[in-house]
C-alpha positions as CSV (number, residue, x, y, z in Angstrom):
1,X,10.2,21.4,1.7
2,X,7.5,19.1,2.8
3,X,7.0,15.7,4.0
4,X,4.5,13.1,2.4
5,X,3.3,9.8,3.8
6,X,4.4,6.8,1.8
7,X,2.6,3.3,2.1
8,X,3.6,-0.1,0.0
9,X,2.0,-2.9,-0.8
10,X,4.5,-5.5,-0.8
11,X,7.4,-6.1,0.6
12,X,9.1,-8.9,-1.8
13,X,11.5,-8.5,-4.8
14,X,9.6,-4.7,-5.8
15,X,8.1,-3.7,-2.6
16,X,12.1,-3.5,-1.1
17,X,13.6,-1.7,-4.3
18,X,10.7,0.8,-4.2
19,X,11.4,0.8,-0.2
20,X,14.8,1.5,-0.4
21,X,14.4,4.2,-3.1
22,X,11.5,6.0,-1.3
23,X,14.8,6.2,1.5
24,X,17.0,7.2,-0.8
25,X,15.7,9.8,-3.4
26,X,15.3,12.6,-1.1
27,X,19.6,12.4,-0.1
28,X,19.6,11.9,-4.1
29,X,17.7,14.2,-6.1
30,X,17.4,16.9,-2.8
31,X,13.3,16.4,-4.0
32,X,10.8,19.4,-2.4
33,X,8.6,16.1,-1.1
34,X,10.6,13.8,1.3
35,X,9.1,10.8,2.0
36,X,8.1,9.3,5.1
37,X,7.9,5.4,5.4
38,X,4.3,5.2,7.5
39,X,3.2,1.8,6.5
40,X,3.9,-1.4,4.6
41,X,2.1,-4.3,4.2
42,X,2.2,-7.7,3.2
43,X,0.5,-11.4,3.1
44,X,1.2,-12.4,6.8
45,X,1.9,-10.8,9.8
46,X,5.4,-12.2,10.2
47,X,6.2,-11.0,6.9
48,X,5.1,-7.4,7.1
49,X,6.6,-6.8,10.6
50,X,9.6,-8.5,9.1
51,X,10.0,-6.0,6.3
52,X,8.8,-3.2,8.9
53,X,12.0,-3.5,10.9
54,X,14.5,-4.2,7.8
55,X,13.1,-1.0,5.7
56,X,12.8,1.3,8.1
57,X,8.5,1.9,8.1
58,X,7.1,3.1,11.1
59,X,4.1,0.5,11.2
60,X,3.2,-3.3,9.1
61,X,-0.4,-4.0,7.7
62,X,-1.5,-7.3,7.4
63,X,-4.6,-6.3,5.2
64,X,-4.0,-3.8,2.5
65,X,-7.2,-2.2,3.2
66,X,-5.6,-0.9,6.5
67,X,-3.0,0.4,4.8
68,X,-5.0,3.0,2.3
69,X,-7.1,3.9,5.0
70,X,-4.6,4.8,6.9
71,X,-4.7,8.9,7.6
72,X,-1.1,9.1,7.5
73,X,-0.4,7.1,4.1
74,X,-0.9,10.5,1.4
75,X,0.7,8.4,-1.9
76,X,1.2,4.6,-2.2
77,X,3.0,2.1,-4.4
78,X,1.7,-1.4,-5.8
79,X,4.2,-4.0,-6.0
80,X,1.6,-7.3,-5.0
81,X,0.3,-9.6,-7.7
82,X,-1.0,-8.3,-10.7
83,X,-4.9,-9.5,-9.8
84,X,-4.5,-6.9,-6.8
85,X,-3.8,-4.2,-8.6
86,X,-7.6,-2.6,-9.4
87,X,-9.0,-3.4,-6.2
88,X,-6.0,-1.7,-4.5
89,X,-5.9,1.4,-7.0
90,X,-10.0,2.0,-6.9
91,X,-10.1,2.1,-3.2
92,X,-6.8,4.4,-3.2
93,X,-7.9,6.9,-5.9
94,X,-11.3,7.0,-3.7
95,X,-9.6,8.1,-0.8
96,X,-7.7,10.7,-2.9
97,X,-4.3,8.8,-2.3
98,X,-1.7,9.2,-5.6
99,X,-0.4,6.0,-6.8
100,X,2.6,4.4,-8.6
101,X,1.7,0.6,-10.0
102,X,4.1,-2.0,-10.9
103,X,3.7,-3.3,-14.6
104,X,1.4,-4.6,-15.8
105,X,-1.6,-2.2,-15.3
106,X,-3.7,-4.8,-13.6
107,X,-4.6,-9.0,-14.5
108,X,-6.5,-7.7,-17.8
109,X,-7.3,-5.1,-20.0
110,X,-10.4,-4.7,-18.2
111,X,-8.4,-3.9,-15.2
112,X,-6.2,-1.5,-17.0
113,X,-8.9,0.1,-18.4
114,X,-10.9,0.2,-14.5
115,X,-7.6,1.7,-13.4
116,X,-7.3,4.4,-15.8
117,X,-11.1,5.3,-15.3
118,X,-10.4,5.5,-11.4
119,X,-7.1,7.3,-11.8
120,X,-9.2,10.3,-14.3
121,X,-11.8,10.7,-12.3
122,X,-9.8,10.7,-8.5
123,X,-7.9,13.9,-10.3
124,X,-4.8,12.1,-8.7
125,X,-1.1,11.3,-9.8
126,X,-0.5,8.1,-10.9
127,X,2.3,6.2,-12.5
128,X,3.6,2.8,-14.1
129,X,6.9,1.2,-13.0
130,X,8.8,0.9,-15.9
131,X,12.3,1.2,-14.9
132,X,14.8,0.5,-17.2
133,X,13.5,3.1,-20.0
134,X,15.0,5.5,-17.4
135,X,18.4,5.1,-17.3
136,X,20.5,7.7,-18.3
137,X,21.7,6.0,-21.5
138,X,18.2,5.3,-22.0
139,X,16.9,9.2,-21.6
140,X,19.7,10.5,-23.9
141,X,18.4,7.6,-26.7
142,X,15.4,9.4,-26.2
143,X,16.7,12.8,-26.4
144,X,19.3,12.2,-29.4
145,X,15.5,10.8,-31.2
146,X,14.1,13.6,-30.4
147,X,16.3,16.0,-31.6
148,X,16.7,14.5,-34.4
149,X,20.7,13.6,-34.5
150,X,20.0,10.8,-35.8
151,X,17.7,11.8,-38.9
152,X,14.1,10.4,-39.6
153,X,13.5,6.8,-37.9
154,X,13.5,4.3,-40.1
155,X,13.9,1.1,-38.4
156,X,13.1,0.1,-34.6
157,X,14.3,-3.3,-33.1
158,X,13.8,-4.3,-29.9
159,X,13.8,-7.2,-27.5
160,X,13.5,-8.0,-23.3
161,X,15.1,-11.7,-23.1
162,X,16.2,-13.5,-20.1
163,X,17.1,-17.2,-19.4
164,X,15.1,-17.9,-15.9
165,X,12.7,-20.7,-17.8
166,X,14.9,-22.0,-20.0
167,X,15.9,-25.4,-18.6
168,X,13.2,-28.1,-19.7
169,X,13.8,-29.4,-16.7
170,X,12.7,-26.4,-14.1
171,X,10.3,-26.7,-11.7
172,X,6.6,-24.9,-12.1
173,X,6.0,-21.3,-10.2
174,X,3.7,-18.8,-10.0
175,X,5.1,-17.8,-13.3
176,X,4.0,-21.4,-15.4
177,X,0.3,-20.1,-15.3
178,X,-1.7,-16.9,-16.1
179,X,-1.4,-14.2,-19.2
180,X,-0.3,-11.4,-16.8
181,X,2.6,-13.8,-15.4
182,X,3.5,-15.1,-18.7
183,X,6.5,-13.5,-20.8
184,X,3.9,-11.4,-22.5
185,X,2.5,-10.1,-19.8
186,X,6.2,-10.4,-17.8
187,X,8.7,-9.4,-20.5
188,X,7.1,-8.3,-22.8
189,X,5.6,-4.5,-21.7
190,X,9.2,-2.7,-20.8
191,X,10.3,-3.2,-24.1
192,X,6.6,-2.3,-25.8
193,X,7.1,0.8,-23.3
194,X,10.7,1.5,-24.4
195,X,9.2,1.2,-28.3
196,X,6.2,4.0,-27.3
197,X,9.0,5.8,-25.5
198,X,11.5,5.7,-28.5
199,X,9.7,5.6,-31.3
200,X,6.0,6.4,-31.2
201,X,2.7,4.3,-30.3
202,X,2.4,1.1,-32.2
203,X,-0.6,1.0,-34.9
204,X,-0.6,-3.0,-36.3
205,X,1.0,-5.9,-35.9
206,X,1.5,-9.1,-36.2
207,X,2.7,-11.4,-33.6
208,X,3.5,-15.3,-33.0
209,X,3.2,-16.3,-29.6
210,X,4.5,-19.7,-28.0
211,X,4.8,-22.3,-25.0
212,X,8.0,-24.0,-25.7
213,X,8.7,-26.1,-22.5
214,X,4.7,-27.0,-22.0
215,X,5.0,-28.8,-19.0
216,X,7.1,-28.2,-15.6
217,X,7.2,-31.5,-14.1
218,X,3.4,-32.9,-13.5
219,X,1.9,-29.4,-14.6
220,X,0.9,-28.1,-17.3
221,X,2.2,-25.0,-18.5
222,X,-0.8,-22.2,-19.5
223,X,1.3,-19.2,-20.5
224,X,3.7,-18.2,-22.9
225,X,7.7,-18.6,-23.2
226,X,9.0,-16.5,-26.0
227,X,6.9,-14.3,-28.5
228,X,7.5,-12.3,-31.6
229,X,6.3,-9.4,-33.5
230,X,6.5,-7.1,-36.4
231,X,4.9,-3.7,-36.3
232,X,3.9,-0.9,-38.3
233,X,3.9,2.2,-35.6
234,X,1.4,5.5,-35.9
235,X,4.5,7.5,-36.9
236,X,5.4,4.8,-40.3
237,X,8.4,3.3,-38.6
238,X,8.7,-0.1,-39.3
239,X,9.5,-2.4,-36.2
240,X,10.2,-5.8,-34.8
241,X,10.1,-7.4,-31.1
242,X,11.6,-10.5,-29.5
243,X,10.9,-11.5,-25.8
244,X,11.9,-14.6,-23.9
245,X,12.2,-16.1,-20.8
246,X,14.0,-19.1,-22.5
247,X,16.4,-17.8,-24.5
248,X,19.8,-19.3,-23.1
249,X,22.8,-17.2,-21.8
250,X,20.4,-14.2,-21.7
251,X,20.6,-12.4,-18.3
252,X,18.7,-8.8,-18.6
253,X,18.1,-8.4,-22.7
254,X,16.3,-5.5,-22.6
255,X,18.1,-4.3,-26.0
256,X,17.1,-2.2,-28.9
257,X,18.5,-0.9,-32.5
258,X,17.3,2.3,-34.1
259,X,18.1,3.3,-37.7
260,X,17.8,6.6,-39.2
261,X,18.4,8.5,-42.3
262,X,21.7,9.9,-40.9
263,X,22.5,7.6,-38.0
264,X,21.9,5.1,-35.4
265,X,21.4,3.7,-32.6
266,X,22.9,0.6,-30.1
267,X,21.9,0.0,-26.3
268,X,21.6,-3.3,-24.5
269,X,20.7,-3.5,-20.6
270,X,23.7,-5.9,-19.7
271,X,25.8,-2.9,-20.7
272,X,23.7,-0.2,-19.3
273,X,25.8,2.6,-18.8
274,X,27.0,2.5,-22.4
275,X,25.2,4.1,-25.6
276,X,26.4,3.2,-29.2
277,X,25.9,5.6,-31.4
278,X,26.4,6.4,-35.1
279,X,26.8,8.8,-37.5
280,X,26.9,9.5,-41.1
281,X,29.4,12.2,-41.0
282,X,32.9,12.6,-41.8
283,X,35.2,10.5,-44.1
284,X,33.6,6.9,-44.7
285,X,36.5,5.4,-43.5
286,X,36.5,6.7,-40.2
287,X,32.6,6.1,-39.7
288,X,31.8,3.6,-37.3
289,X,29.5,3.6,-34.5
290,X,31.5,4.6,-30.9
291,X,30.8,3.7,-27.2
292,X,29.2,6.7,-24.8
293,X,29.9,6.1,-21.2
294,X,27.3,7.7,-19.4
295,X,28.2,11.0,-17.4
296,X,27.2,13.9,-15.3
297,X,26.1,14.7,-18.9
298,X,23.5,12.7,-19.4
299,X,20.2,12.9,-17.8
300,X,19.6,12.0,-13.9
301,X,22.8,10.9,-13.7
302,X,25.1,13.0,-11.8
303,X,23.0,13.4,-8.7
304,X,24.2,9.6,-7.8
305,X,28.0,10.2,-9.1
306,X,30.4,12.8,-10.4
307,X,32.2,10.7,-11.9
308,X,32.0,10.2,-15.9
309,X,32.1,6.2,-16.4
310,X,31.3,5.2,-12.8
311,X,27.9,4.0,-13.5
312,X,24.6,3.5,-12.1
313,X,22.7,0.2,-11.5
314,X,19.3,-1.4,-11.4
315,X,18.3,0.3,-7.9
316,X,19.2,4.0,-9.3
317,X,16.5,3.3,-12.1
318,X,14.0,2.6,-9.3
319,X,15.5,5.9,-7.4
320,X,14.8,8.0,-10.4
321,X,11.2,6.7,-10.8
322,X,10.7,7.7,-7.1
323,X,12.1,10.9,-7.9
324,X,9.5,11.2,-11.0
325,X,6.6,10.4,-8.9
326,X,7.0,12.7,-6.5
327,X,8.0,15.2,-9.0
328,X,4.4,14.2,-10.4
329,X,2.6,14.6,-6.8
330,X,4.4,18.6,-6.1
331,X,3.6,19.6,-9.7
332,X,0.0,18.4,-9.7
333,X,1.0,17.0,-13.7
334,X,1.3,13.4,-14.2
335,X,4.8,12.4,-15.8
336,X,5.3,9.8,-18.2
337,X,4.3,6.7,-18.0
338,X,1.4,7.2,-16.2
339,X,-1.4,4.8,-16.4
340,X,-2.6,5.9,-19.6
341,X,0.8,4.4,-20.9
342,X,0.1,1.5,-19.2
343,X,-2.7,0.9,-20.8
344,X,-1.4,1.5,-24.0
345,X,1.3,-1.2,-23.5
346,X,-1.8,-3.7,-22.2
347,X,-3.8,-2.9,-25.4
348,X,-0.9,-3.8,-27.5
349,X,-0.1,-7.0,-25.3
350,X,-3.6,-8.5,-26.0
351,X,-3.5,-7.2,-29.9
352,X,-0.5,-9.7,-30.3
353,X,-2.2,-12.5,-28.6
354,X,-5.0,-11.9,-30.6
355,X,-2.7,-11.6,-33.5
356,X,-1.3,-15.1,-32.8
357,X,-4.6,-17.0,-32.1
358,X,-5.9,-15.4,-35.9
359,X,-2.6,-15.6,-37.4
360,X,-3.2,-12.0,-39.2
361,X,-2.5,-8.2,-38.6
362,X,-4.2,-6.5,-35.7
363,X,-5.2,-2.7,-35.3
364,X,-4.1,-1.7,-31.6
């Protein structure tokens, strides 16, 4: 076993989850690596001394340039605005430090594009944090796919919709302006990743894209609410999304359906230790589709509990993806999704807003 420097770039909403998990995931998984918090940093001094004491980092960074150059900092996560993301990532893959980036890959798919370039040619590990695809009920939807228990895929559905803009009457944030803040830039890439992941990459589409509530109080709103979008994907699979920030009584929709020649398919993030699953065997009249509680069984989940039914929660799927990266860093092979996925997800974001401003199919 070996110890590895860890630095973060943010210490807000992301920066603690990835904190705390960076804590955790050696007691958890029993990982060869175990980090070490050297240094987070943060937008005032205040701020990153405040999150210095609470998470347990042995020194606070006011500028994140002091924080990559740092000799002690050997692997780094990005959890600051989006528009930071390539300037942070090219100067870390420069100084030969691995990285793992919140979603979206960058502001643009310019950025993406810069990050994936800089990530290649560093010869580093890098990675995208999308969480939920990792839970456990999650990684056996994949495996059952994969296997094919379920037959050939016929049908994918999928949506991410939450409620946090839908009063007409909220205030403007950060969130009311910008693509990259906006629910396809938000919302919108954990279920595109959860499509790649379950189903294939995406080949056309067509998409409708829309502002409902398009002002907060005196300002104007410049990004989208809710979006939708039927796809065609590389594999044949037909497919539809829905995602939503408006879309009342919504909490954590990160949902999907898939159909198959002999079976199916049910998950939904508000349930997320729970997989439905069908199959087309047996009498007709006892078919039906029946509720899996996730277990030791299932994947990465017994290293947090031995008990079958007990659960895991949102900070577990950050945990694993800590686990992952560091998996990535002792193996010297990047695990899925790295940035590559990242940009793939980006590519298909900015196809559907194409989509929408033409009104017509798009190639990704």
């Amino acid at each position: 076993m070996s110890e590895i420097g860890i630095g973060i770039i943010g210490g807000g909403y992301m920066g603690k989850a990835h904190s705390v998990a960076m804590a955790a995931v050696a007691s958890v998984f029993d990982t060869r690596l175990r980090p070490r918090l050297e240094v987070i940093a943060a937008s005032s001094q205040t701020s990153a001394e405040a999150y210095r004491q609470a998470y347990g980092f042995r020194r606070a960074a006011v500028d994140w340039r002091d924080l990559v150059g740092d000799p002690t900092v050997e692997a780094l996560v990005i959890a600051s605005p989006q528009t930071t993301h390539r300037e942070i990532a090219e100067a870390a893959f420069a100084r030969g430090l691995h990285v793992m980036c919140e979603k979206p890959l960058g502001a643009s798919l310019a950025d993406g594009e810069a990050m994936v370039a800089a990530a290649k040619a560093s010869g580093c590990r890098n990675m995208v944090g999308f969480n939920y695809i990792r839970t456990p009920a999650s990684q056996f939807a994949r495996n059952l796919i994969a296997d094919g228990r379920i037959g050939d895929v016929t049908y994918f559905r999928g949506e991410h919709t939450e409620d946090f803009d839908a009063d007409p009457n909220g205030l403007a944030s950060w969130r009311s302006e910008g693509v990259a803040n906006g629910t396809m830039g938000d919302l919108a890439p954990h279920m595109i990743n959860a499509a790649h992941g379950l189903i294939g990459p995406i080949a056309s589409l067509i998409a409708e894209v829309e502002t409902v509530h398009k002002k907060r109080g005196d300002v104007t709103v410049t990004n989208d609410d809710h979006a939708q979008m039927m796809c065609r994907f590389e594999n044949g699979v037909m497919g539809h999304m829905y995602f939503s920030r408006v879309a009342t009584g919504r909490k954590m929709g990160y949902a999907y359906e898939v159909h198959g020649t002999k079976g199916a398919i049910r998950f939904d993030q508000e349930d997320q230790n729970a997989l439905w699953l069908y199959l087309a065997e047996g009498p007709e009249a006892e078919r039906g589709f029946r509720k899996i509680l996730t277990g030791p069984a299932h994947p990465d989940y017994l290293p947090f509990c031995q008990g079958p039914g007990h659960g895991t929660g949102y900070q577990d799927q950050i945990i694993i993806e800590a686990k992952d990266f560091l998996t990535a860093i002792e193996t010297g092979e990047d695990i899925w999704p790295s940035f590559e996925e990242g940009l793939r997800v980006n590519k298909t974001v900015y196809a559907a807003l194409e989509s929408s401003a033409s009104r017509t199919w798009v190639n990704v």
